[in-house]
Each structure stands twice: as C-alpha cells, then as structure tokens.
C-alpha positions in Angstrom: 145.1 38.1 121.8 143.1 35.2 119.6 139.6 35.7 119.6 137.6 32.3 119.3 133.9 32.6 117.2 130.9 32.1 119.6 128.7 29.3 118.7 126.3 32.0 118.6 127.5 33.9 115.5 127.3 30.4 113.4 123.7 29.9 114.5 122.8 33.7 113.4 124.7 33.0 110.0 122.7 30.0 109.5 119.3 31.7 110.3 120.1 35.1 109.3 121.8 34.4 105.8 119.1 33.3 104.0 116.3 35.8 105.9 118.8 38.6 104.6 118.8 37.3 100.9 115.5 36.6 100.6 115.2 40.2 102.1 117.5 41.6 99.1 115.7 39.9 96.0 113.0 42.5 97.1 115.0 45.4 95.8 114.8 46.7 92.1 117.4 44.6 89.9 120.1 48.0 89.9 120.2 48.6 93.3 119.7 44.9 94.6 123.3 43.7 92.6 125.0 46.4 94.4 123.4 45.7 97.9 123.8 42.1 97.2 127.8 42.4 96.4 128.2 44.8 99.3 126.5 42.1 101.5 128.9 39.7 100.2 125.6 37.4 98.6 126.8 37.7 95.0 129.9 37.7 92.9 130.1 41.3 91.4 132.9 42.2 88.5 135.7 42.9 90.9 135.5 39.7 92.7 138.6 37.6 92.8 137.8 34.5 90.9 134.2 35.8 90.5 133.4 34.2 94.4 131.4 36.4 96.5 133.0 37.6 99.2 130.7 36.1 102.1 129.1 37.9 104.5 130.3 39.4 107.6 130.8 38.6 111.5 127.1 38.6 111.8 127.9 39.7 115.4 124.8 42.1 115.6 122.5 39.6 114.6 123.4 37.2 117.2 122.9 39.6 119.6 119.8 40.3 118.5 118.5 36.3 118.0 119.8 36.2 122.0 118.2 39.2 122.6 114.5 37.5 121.5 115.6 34.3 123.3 116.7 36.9 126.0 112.2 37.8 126.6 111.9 33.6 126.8 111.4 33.4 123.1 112.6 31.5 120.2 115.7 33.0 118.2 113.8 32.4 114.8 111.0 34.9 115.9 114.2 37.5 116.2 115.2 37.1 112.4 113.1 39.8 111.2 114.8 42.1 113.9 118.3 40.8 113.2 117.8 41.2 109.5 116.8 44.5 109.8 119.9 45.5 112.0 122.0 43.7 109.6 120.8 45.9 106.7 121.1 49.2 108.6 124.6 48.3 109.8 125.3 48.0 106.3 123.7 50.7 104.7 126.6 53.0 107.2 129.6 50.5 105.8 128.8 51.6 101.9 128.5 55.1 102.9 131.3 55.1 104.8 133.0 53.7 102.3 132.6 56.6 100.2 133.0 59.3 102.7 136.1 57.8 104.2 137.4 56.8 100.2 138.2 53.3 101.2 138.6 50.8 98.5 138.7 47.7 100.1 136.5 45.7 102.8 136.3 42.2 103.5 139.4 41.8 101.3 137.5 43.2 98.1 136.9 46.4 96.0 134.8 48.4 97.9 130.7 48.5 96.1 131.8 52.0 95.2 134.5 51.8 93.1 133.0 48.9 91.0 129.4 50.3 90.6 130.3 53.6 91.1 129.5 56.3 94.0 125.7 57.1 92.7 124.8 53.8 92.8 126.6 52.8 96.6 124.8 55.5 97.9 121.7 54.5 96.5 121.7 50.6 97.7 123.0 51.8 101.2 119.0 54.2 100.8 117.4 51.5 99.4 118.6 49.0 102.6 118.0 51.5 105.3 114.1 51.7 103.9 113.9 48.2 103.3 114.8 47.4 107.5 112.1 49.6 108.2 109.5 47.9 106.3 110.5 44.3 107.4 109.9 45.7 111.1 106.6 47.4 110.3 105.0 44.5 108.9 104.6 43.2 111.9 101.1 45.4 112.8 101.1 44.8 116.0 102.6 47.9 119.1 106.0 46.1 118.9 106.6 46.4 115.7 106.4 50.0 115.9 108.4 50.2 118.9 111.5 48.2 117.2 111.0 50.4 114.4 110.8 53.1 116.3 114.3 52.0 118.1 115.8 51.3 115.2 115.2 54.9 114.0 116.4 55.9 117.3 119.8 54.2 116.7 120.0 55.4 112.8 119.8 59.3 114.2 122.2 58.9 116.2 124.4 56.9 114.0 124.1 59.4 111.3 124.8 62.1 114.3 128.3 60.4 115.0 129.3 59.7 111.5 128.7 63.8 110.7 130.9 64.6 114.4 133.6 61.8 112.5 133.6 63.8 109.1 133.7 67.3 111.4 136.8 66.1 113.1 138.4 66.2 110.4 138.9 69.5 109.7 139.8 70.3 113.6 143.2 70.3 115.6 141.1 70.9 118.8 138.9 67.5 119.4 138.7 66.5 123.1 138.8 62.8 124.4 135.3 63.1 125.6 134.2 64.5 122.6 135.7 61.5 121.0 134.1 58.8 122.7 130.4 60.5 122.4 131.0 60.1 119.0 132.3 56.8 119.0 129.0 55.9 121.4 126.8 57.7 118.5 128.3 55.9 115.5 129.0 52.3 117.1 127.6 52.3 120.6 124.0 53.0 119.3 123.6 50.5 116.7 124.9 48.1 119.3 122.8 48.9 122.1 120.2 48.7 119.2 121.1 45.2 118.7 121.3 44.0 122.0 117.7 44.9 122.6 115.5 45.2 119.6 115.1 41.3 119.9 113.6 41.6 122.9 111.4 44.5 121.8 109.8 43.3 118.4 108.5 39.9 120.9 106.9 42.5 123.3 109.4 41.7 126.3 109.3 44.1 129.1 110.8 47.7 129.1 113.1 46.5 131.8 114.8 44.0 130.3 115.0 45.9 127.3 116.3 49.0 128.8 119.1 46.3 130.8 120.3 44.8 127.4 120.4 47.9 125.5 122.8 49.7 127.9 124.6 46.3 128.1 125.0 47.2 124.4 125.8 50.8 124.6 129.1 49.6 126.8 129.8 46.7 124.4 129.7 48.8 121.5 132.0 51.0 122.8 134.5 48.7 124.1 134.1 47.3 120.2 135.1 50.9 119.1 137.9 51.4 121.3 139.0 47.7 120.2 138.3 48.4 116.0 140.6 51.6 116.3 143.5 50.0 117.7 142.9 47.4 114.5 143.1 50.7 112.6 146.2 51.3 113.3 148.1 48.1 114.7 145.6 45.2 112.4 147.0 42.9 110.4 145.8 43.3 107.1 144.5 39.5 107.5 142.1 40.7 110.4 140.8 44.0 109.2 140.6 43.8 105.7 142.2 46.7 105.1 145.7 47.7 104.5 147.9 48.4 108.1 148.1 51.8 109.8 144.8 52.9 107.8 143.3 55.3 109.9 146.7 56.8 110.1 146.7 57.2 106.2 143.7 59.1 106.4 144.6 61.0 109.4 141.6 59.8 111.4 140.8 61.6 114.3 140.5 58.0 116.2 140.1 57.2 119.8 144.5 56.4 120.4 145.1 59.6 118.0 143.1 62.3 120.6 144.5 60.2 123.5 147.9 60.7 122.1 147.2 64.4 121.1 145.7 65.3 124.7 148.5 64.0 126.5 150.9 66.7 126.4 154.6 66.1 126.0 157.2 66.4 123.0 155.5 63.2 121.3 152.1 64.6 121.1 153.3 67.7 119.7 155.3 65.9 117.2 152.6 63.6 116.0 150.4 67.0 115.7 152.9 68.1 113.2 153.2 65.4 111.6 149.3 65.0 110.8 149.5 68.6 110.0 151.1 67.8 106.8 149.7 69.1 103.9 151.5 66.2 101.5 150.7 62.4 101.8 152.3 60.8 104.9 154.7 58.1 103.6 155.3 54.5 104.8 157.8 55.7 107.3 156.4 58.8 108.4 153.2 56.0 109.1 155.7 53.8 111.2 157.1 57.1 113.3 153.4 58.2 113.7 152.3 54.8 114.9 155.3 54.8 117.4 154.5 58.5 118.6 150.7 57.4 119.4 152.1 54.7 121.2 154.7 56.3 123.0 152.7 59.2 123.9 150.2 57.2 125.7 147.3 56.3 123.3 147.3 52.7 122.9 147.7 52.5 126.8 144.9 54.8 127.5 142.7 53.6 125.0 142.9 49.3 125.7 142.7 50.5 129.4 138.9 51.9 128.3 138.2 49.5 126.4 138.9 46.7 129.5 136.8 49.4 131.8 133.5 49.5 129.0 133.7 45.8 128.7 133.6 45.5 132.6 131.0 48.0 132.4 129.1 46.4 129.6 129.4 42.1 132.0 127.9 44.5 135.3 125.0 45.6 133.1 124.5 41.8 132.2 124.8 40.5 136.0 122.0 43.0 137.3 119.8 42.1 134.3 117.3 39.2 134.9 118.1 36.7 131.9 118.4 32.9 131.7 121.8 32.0 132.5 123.0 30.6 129.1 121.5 33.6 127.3 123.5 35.7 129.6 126.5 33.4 128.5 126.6 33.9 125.4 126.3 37.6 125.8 129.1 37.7 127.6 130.6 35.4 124.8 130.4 37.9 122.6 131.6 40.8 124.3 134.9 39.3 125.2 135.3 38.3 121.5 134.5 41.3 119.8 136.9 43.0 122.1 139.6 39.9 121.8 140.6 40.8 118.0 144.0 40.8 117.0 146.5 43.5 116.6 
C-alpha cells in the first residue's frame, strides 16, 4: 500500500513545531538537550552531519487541532492540547527505548545511547510533567478535565507498556490479552488525542465521548498496522532495522495470532522463540515465514481492516462538520496505509 500525508499533518507541523520548542526551552539546560534531540529539534553528538533529525508524523497532533475545530473552534486554540499529547507520546518513545534496548529511531542513535540511560529517563519525567502544566494553566474547568484525560490515557499507557514487558517472560499470552494491551499502550493515547481538543475548548461530553472512541478503534487499527511494520517494514519506513520485533522476540499482535493457531507452524515458531541463544538472520527469515504461514499476518490485517471500519462508524454517528469528519477519516486510512 502507499500511504499519502494528509494536509492535516503539515498544518499541525507548522502550528505545533514551534508551540513544542518554545515548550522545551522551559526545561533545565541537562534535561532540555536530551528532550530536545529526542524530539528531533536539535542536532545532538550522534547526529549524522550534526542535522537534527526532524520531528515526527505529528499524527496526534492533528488529530487533536481537528479535534478543537471538531467543538466549532479554531485549530490554534488546540495547540496547547496537541503539544501536550505530543510530549507525553514522547516521553513513552525514550522509555521505551530503554526498556525494549533499541538504538535507533527516526534513523538515528536512540537519546539513550548518546546521553546515556539516567538522563533519557529523566527528559521522558521531565516531558510528562511539563504536558501537565501547559494544560493546567488554563484555570478554567476544562483545563482540568483535559488534564485530567490526559492522566487518564498516561495510566493506562503505563498499564500496557508493564502487560508488554510481562509478556515477555510468558509462553501462555492470549490474543485477547494481546489486543487489551495493545488498546492500553496505543489505543489510549489515541483516543486521548482524538478528543482532548475538543475537551480543553469546553465542547460537549458527547462529542467528546464520540471522538475519543473513534480514537480508541483508530489507535488500534494503528497498532495492528505498526506490528506488521515490525516485522515485514522496510527499514526506510520504520526506522528500524527489518524483522525487529522478531529480534527481540516481541510478543506482538501476528506473533500470538501465529502461536494460538494451532498446527506444526505455530509449534515450530514456539520453539524457535524458545531459544536461549540469539536468533540469526535466517532463523529471522524462517520465523517471519512461520508467522505468516501459520496465519498471523492474515488474522491480524483482517483486524486491523475490521478496527478501522469500526473506528469510520464511530465518525458517521458523531455530529461533526463534514470536512472535519474528512480529515478524520483522512488520517485513519493513512496511518493504517503504511508500507510493508
């Protein structure tokens, strides 16, 4: 599939970028260069050519801009919002980083292994805080209640991340265990995104409520769509090396659809991440195959085509103006349109 950017994403770029780097320079100097290279705003010492990186898709903060223009209000009075997703999306990327020991995102060292591990883990502490306080200085209710959602979405974000890590260490994971993880660590955030927009302008709980479960389904389909990247992405696309979450023996959504499915290539794929040694290149290819063959990429781009269908009905009984409900739906196909 080729994905094509919604105009949407370049807007949020454009209004977001400089909200979030004016947001940064408020951290102390030590933990604002790491923040700041994570973020892809600076140049840090393991930058190619000493270029920052650039910042990412920026896909939750266009939905949360549409989500304030969603409630009948300008996207600019969304920034604060969309900022403060932005930071809390990222403060989970640097520790993930660490917990999963990847090195490389967005085709550069990861923050870790330049500043070092007590440092990543501070920035990602020091962002989480700082979205907090860029909702709650807005005094008024609503500011409160986005805070408050955000909150929401970081508990259960930190819920799924600690179910990812416990996976781990089990043979035994279930396919519906699984995908409430994947609707903890992603879906949350997401649905988070889609409606705290909305919130922080005072829109009605209805609407809200309508966006964030539109959210909740796109976030999954954006889940089931990122770990078929993590196996079958092109380095170009993910940023990371191919087969990935094979290396690392994830416990990902086309893994437990493999395992559960029964047969002679479940069972061999079970043994094979049962290794104690490091898989090799070809053992990567033949466990690729067996998730494949067994079922798992099947099963899991069929759920992901039956969350985004679930995520466009959510949209269609939501009362929104029509072009806001466009570009919703914009993004939703995109973000599940990736290539792999």
């Amino acid at each position: 599939m080729t994905a094509v950017m919604p105009a949407g994403v370049e807007t949020a770029r454009d209004l977001v970028g400089p909200a979030l780097a004016v947001a940064v320079d408020r951290l102390v100097p030590d933990v604002r260069k790491v923040a700041a290279y994570h973020l892809g705003l600076t140049a840090g010492p393991g930058s190619p050519g000493g270029r920052p990186a650039g910042t990412g898709k920026a896909l939750r903060p266009a939905l949360t801009l549409l989500s304030a223009r969603a409630a009948s209000s300008a996207p600019e009075r969304g920034v604060p919002a969309a900022v403060a997703v932005e930071l809390v999306h990222n403060f989970s990327l640097l520790h993930d980083d660490i917990m999963d020991g990847d090195t490389e995102r967005r085709h550069q060292p990861t923050a870790w292994t330049v500043y070092g591990v007590g440092a990543a883990i501070l920035a990602g502490d020091a962002m989480l805080a700082l979205a907090q306080d860029l909702l709650l200085e807005d005094t008024g209710p609503q500011g409160v209640w986005a805070a408050r959602a955000l909150s929401a979405a970081v508990q259960r974000l930190i819920a799924g991340q600690g179910a990812d890590l416990a996976f781990e260490q089990r043979d035994d994971v279930t396919l519906a265990e699984c995908l409430a993880m994947a609707g903890d660590k992603t879906a949350a955030l997401m649905a988070c995104a889609c409606s705290i927009g909305a919130i922080h302008v005072g829109a009605p709980p209805k609407l809200a409520m309508g966006l964030a479960a539109f959210g909740a389904h796109a976030g999954l389909a954006f889940q089931l769509t990122d770990d078929l990247l993590g196996i079958w992405g092109a380095p170009e696309v993910t940023g990371k090396p191919v087969r990935s979450d094979l290396r690392a023996r994830k416990k990902s959504l086309p893994v437990v659809a493999a395992l559960s499915a029964g047969g002679a290539q479940a069972r061999e794929l079970a043994a094979l991440l049962a290794r104690e040694e490091a898989l090799s290149e070809h053992d990567l290819v033949r466990a690729a195959g067996l998730v494949e063959a067994a079922g798992g990429k099947r099963w899991t781009e069929t759920e992901a085509g039956t969350q985004l269908a679930a995520a466009h009905k959510c949209l269609a009984e939501t009362a929104l103006p029509d072009d806001v409900r466009a570009e919703f739906a914009g993004i939703a196909e995109f973000i599940t349109a990736r290539q792999w």
